[in-house]
Structure formats: structure tokens, C-alpha cells
N, C-alpha and C positions, 0 to 999 in steps of 0.2 A: 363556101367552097363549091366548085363545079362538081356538078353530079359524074363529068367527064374522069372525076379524080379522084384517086381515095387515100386520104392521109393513114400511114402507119406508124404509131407512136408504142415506144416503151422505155420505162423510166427506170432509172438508178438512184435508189432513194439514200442517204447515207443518216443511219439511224444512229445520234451519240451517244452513249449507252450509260448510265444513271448510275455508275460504280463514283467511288469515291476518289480512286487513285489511276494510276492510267497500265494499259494493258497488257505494259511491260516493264515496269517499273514501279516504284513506290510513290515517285510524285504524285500532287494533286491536280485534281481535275478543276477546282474553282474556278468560275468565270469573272475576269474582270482586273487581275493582279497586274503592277507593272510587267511589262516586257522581260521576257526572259529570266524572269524570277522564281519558274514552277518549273527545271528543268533539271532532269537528274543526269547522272553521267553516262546513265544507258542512253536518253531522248538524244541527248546531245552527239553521240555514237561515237566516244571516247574508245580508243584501243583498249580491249580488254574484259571489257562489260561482256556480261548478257541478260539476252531477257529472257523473265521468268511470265511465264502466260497470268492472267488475273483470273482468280476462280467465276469473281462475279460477273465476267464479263461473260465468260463461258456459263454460266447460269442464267446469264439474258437471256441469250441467242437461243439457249435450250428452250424455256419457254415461249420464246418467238414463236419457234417451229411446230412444236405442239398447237399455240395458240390455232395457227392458219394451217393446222394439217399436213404438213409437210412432213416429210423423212429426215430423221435426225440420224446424223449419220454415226458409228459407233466407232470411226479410224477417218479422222480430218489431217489433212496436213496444211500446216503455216509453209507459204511460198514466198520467194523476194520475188518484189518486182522494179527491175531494175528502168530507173530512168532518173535524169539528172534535175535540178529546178535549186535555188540559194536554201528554197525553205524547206530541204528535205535535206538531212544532214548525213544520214547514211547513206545515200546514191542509193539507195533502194528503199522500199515500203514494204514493211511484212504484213500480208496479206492473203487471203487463199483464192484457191484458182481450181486446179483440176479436181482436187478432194474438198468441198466445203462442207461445215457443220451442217447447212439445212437446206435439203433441195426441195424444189416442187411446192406445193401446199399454193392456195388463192385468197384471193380476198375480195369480201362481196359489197359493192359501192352503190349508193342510190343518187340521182341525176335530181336536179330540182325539179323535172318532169313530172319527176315518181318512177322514171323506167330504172331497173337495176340491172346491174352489171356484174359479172364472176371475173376477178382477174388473176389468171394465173401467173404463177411466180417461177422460175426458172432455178435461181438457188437464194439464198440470204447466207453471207460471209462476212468471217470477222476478220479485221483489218485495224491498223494503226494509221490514222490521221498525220497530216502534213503538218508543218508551221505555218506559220502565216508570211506572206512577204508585206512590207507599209510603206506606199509609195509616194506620200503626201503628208512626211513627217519631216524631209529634211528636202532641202534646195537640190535638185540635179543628183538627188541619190535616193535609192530603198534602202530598208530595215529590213533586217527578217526579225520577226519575233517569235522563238520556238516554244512557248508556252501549250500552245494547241500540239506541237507535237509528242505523239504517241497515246493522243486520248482514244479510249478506243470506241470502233464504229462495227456498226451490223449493216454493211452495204445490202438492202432489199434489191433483186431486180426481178423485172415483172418479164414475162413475155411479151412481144410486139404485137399487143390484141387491141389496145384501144387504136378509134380512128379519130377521134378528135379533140379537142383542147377541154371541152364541157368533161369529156371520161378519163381523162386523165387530171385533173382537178379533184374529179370525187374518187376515184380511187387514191390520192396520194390525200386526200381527207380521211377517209376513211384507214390508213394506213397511220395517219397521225393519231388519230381518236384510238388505234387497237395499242399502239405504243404506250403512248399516256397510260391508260386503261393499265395496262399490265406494271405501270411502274416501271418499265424498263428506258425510259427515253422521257426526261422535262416537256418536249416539243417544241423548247421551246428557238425560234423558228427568225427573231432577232437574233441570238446570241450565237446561230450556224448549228444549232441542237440538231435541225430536221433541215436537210437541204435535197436538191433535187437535182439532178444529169436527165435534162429531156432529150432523145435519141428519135428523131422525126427522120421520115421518109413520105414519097409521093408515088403512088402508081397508078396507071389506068386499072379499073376492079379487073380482077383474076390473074393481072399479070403479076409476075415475078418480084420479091420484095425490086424499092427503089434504092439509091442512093443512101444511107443516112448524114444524117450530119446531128453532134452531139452541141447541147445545148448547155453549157457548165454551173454548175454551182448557183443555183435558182434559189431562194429563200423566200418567197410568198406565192399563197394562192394565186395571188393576182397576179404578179410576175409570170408564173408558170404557164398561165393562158393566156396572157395578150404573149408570152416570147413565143410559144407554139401554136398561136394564131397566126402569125407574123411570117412565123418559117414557113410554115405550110402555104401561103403566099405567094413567099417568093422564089417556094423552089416553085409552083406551077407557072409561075411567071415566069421562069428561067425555061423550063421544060415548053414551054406554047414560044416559046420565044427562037428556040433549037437550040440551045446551050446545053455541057453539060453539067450534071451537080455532080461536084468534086467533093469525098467526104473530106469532113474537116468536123475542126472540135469551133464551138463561137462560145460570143457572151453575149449576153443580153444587154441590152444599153438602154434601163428603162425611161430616163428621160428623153430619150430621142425615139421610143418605143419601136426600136432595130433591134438585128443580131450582126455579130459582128465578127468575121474570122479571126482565132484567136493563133491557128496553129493547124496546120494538117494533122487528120483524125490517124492516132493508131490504131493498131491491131495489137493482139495476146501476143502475135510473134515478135512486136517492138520492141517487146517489154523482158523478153528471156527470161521468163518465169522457171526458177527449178526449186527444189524444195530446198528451206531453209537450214542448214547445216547446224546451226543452233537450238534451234527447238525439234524435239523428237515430235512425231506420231501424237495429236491428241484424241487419248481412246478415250471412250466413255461405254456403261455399262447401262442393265437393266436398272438398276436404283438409282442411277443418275438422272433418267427419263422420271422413273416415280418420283421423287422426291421433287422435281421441276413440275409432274402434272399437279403435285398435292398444292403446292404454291401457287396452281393457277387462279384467279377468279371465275364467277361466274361470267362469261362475253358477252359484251355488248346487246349483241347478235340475240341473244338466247336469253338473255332480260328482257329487251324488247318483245318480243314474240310472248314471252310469260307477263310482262305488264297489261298486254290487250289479252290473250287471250283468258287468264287469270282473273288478272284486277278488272276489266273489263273500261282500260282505259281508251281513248282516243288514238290514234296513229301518230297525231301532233302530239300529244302529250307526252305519250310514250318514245318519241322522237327525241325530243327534245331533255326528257329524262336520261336520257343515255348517250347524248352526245361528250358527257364529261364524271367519270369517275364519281367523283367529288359528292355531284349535285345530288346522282344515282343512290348513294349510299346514305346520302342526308334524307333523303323520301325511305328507302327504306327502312330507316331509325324511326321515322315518325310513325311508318306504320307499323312497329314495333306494337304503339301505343295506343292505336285508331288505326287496328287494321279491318274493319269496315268501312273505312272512311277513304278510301284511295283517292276517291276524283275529289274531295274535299282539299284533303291533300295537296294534291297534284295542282290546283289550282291556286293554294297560296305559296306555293315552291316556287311557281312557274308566273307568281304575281305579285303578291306585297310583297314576298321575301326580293325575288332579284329584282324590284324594285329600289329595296333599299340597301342593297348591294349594291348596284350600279351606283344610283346614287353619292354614298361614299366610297365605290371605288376598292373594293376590299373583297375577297375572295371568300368563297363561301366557307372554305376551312377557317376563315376567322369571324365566322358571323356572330355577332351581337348575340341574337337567341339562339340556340343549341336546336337539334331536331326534337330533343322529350322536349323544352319548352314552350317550344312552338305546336307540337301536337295538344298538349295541357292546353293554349287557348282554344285551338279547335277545338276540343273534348266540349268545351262549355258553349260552340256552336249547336255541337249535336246532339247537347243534353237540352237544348233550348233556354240557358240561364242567360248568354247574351244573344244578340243578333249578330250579324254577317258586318251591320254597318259599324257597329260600337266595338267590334272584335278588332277592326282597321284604329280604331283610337287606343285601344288596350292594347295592342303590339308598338304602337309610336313610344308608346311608355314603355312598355319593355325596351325595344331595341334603346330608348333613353336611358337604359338600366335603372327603373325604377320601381323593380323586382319580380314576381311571378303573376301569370295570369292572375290567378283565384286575392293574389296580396294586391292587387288593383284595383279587380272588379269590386271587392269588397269594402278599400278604403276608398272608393270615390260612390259608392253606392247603384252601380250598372247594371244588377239583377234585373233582368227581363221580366213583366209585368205578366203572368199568366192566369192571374186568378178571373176566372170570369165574371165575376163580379165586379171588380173594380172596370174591367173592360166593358162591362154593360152600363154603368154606371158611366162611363168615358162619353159613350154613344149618346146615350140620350142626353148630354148635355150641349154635344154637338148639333143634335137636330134639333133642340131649342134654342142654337144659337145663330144657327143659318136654315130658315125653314126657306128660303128664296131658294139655295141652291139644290135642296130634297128635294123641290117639287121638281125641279128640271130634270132631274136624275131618273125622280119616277115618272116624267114623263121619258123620258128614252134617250136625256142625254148623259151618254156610257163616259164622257169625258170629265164626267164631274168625280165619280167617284175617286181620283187619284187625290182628287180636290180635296176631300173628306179625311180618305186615308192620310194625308200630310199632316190636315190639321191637328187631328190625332193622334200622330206622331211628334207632334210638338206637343200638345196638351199633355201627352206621358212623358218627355221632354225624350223620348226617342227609345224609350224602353220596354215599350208594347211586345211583344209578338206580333210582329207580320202579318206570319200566315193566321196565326188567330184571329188575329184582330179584324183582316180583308172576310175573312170566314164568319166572321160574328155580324159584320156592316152588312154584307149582302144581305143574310136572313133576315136581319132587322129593317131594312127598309123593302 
């Protein structure tokens, strides 16, 4: 982008929120049912119904708010917002507007640079989901399928602080990882769990916001920054050209890797927002906040910082320990068990383990060895009974389920060799068996010794100590 130009971007993140049933209604939220199969006589907006709010949905959002610091507000109102579309059955969506449950509060994103970013949030509001229109199920006609309708959503919006597609990327990462984290939102990112409204503008620095034009319903990282690399393009294009940029809502066309007007952009005024005549006022009290902060975790945020400064692990380490719940809680089960042992740890979490994860594909909540099992092999690293090398053969057999470290190491005989004696005793059979490669050594060449230490480790068939053993060769020759 021209230095001439400074992109303004702020996003509307639509968070689906991890209750079981939907936000006014008893239906279920399941993903994946036939068409119009999960729709109750409220979603369907039958003469007569109404909706009842969902506790849990209102238990998300609370802890949302707490989580990023925001104001929970103690008197929210549900608003209709009126506008017409086949896959919205009520000619309006209950949603909030002038009163939402959570205003303000930021969230803090790191750049692959390593520069970080604070991005403030304007409100987070709870809302009911649309249906879906399917335009490529029948010949010269759409479906609507109202399934999705009335699942409920914690619309995140951020302020228009970021300037580029790189900071807008990690903050809606980072906005993903604190959802997961909290439980409150799958993420998951296929199924429209976590989507994205990017809101891009152009100005010469200092002047006056630009244009915007809304960017809809975005579903991957990578989408999100080639569509708002793209826009920012071609509004400077448009703008160096003398045109002007007309707001409007687009799509994204990732194969054609365009945006595309989808419709002229509104405004709150399009929408006739008044409060909802069927749902009263939702108050919330002092022990509605406590009992959402007792529920909360420890953050991301705030693990990280106590893993290095604490455990005294790595920045990578501890990065990557905390980019998912899951992993975070399985490291610290282990060191439940070895908690001396953190960077030991941290290195077969971060190594054999999602190795053999990936590998088969299977999520750490259903791994093979448990975290106590897997710190019990450790244990027998750092009591010195196996090595680091043979510890790699002893987990293959576990994760084979072929029982516990110690029921392993002991039916195949893998007790590490420490007795000095037999290690001296190892030694000098080695330098009566290669007296050509000793003399090279003690003459100065440093590259033999690996030579020596190998054969040795065969001669033990790999059960030596290591470091004893490299500690025993040196003095001896």
C-alpha cells in the first residue's frame, strides 16, 4: 500500500455461541441435520410464539465481557431489526443495538513480526442468526433452509483501529483462540461457528475517516486478508483514478480473488430498530457477574506470561502452549507429576506427542497416552533409568497400547547402564579393539570421539548413560 494512503479497517466478528439449543427456543443447535429439520414454531415465526431468552447464551456473553474487560451492562435490551431477505422468517432479527450486554473491553493480538497490538472493542451483542438461503440445489430456484435459524450469536465489534490486513488477521486470531479458550464458541470456522463482516476504508493519514464498504460473511484466515488486501486496492485505485467510493456491503469471490457488490451498504437508520415488544428488559445483578467470573479460566494471556516467567520456559514454547486450551491443560497435568521438569515437558508436548498426533490425526483430547502417562515416561528420563533415545521407543509402545512406561521398560529389559564398572569395563574393551582410531583422537582428532561414543552405544546396545558414559571416555583417554 502507498505510504500516500492509510487503510482503516474494523471487523464484526459473529461468535456462535456453544449452548445446546437455540436463543429463543428449545430447538437444537446440531450441525449437519437435513434441511429444516431442527425448527421450532418460534424459529419459524408462527403466529403466536414467543421467545424465551436462553440462560446460556446469556452466561456466554457474560463471560466474554469479563474475559476482555469490558462493562457488563446490568439493564440490556433485545431490539428487532427490521429488514426483509426469504432466509429470515420473521422480517426482522432480534438482536441489540442501542443497550448491549458488553461494551468496550480490547483484545491484545501478536503479528508474526512479534509487534503486538491492543484492539479495542466498541460493544459485543447478543443476536439470533439468520437461515440459510441454497442456491445450487435445485435448477433456476433457491431453498431456504431455516435450520441455522435462531442459533444464537455474540456479534464482537472492534473499533476501526487496525490499518492493515496482517492486524486484522491477528486480532480475529486471537479473538478465536480467547473464544475456544473460554468454551464459549467450537471456532469452529467450516461449519460458520466463527465468521467475519470486514468494514475497510481508505484515507490520506490525518484525514477524516473514508468511505467504508462492508466485506460479508468471510470464514477463513486467509480469506480475510487476501479479501481486505484486495479492497484496500481498489478503493486507492478508485480514489488515484477520481472516482468515488460508494458504501456498499460485497462478497468475496475467492476464486477469482475479487470483491464483489453485493447490495448498497445500510445504516442503523435502514433497519428501524425499536425495542422488542416481546422480551422485557434483561437485568442482570451482582452474582450474575460473580458466578460468570468464578467460571472463568485462567487466559491465555496470563498463562503465557506465568509459563516464561515462572517455568522459565521459551516465548516459542510458551506460544505455542497456549494457543489451544486442550494442549495448555494437558502440559499442565504433566506437571502435575514433573513439576521440575517443565522444559522436558514442554518439549515432548511440543514433539513426540503432536507428532503422533498429527500423524493419526486425532485430537489431543483423545490421545493414546494420557498426560500422568506420559510424564511417568519422563520421570524415568530424569531419574536416569532410560535415555531420551530409548524413551522415543518406550512411548511407540505405549501409544501401541502396550501398557505403562515402567510395564515396558522392564518386560523388554531398557534399564539404563549406570554402574561404573561395567561402563569401565565397556571402555577398555573398546580401546583394545580400535587402538588406530585412540591414537588419532589423542592425537587431536576431536572428530573421532562421536566414533567411539557410538560404538559404545552399540556395545551396550543403547543403554549406557550418555552423559556418563561421554564423561567417563574423555578421562579415560
Amino acid at each position: 500500500m502507498s505510504s500516500e494512503w492509510e487503510a482503516v479497517i474494523g471487523l464484526e466478528v459473529h461468535v456462535q455461541l456453544s449452548t445446546r439449543s437455540k436463543i429463543f427456543s428449545g430447538a437444537t443447535t446440531a450441525y449437519g441435520a437435513e434441511p429444516n429439520t431442527q425448527v421450532s414454531f418460534v424459529d419459524a415465526a408462527l403466529p403466536g410464539t414467543l421467545p424465551v431468552p436462553n440462560r446460556g447464551a446469556i452466561e456466554r456473553a457474560i463471560e466474554f465481557g469479563l474475559a476482555v474487560g469490558a462493562t457488563v451492562a446490568e439493564r440490556s435490551v433485545f431490539a428487532r431489526k427490521n429488514y426483509f431477505y426469504p432466509d429470515l422468517p420473521k422480517g426482522y432479527q432480534i438482536s441489540q443495538y442501542e443497550l448491549p450486554i458488553v461494551s468496550g473491553g480490547s483484545v491484545k493480538a501478536r503479528l508474526e513480526d512479534g509487534r503486538e497490538i491492543e484492539v479495542a472493542l466498541t460493544r459485543a451483542h447478543l443476536e439470533e442468526d439468520a437461515g440459510k438461503s441454497v442456491h445450487d440445489a435445485f435448477h433456476a430456484a433457491s431453498g431456504v433452509d431455516l435450520n441455522r435459524a435462531g442459533t444464537p450469536l455474540l456479534e464482537v465489534v472492534s473499533e476501526p483501529v487496525m490499518h492493515s490486513a496482517a492486524e486484522a488477521v491477528a486480532y480475529m486470531k486471537a479473538l478465536h483462540r480467547l473464544v475456544r479458550w473460554l468454551g464459549i464458541c467450537d471456532g469452529n470456522m467450516q461449519e460458520g461457528s466463527f465468521r467475519c463482516d470486514a468494514n475497510v476504508s481508505v484515507r490520506r493519514p490525518g484525514a477524516p475517516l473514508g468511505t467504508r464498504n462492508e466485506i460479508k460473511n468471510v470464514n477463513s484466515f486467509r480469506f480475510v486478508e487476501k479479501a481486505i488486501d484486495y479492497e484496500i486496492e481498489r478503493q486507492i485505485r478508485a480514489l488515484e483514478n477520481g472516482e468515488t467510493i460508494v458504501q456498499a456491503t460485497r462478497l468475496y469471490d475467492a476464486a477469482a480473488n475479487r470483491t464483489r457488490t453485493m447490495r448498497s451498504k445500510e445504516d442503523a437508520l435502514d433497519y428501524r430498530y425499536f425495542p422488542d415488544p416481546d422480551l422485557p428488559p434483561l437485568l442482570l445483578d451482582a452474582s450474575d457477574l460473580e458466578r460468570a467470573r468464578a467460571r472463568l479460566p485462567e487466559l491465555p494471556d496470563a498463562r503465557r506470561r506465568r509459563f516464561i516467567e515462572q517455568l522459565g520456559l521459551p516465548e516459542y514454547d510458551a506460544d505455542k502452549l497456549t494457543e489451544e486450551r486442550a494442549w495448555s491443560d494437558y502440559f499442565e497435568s504433566m506437571l502435575q507429576v514433573l513439576p521440575a521438569q517443565a522444559k522436558l515437558c514442554a518439549n515432548w508436548v511440543l514433539g513426540e506427542l503432536a507428532s503422533a498426533l498429527n500423524a493419526d490425526q486425532i485430537a489431543i483430547e483423545d490421545s493414546r497416552v494420557d498426560a500422568s502417562a506420559l510424564a511417568a515416561l519422563l520421570a524415568r528420563i530424569a531419574d536416569q533409568t532410560i535415555s531420551g533415545k530409548i524413551a522415543k521407543d518406550v512411548f511407540a509402545a505405549m501409544w501401541a497400547g502396550e501398557g505403562t512406561a515402567d510395564a515396558i521398560i522392564d518386560a523388554r529389559g531398557l534399564r539404563q547402564i549406570t554402574d561404573d564398572g561395567a561402563l569401565a569395563g565397556a571402555i577398555e574393551a573398546l580401546i583394545a579393539q580400535f587402538p588406530e582410531q585412540i591414537a588419532k583422537y589423542r592425537a587431536g582428532d576431536e572428530k573421532i570421539f562421536q566414533f567411539l561414543i557410538g560404538q559404545l552405544m552399540k556395545a551396550t546396545r543403547g543403554k549406557a548413560n550418555p552423559a556418563q558414559l561421554n564423561q567417563m571416555l574423555r578421562s579415560r583417554l
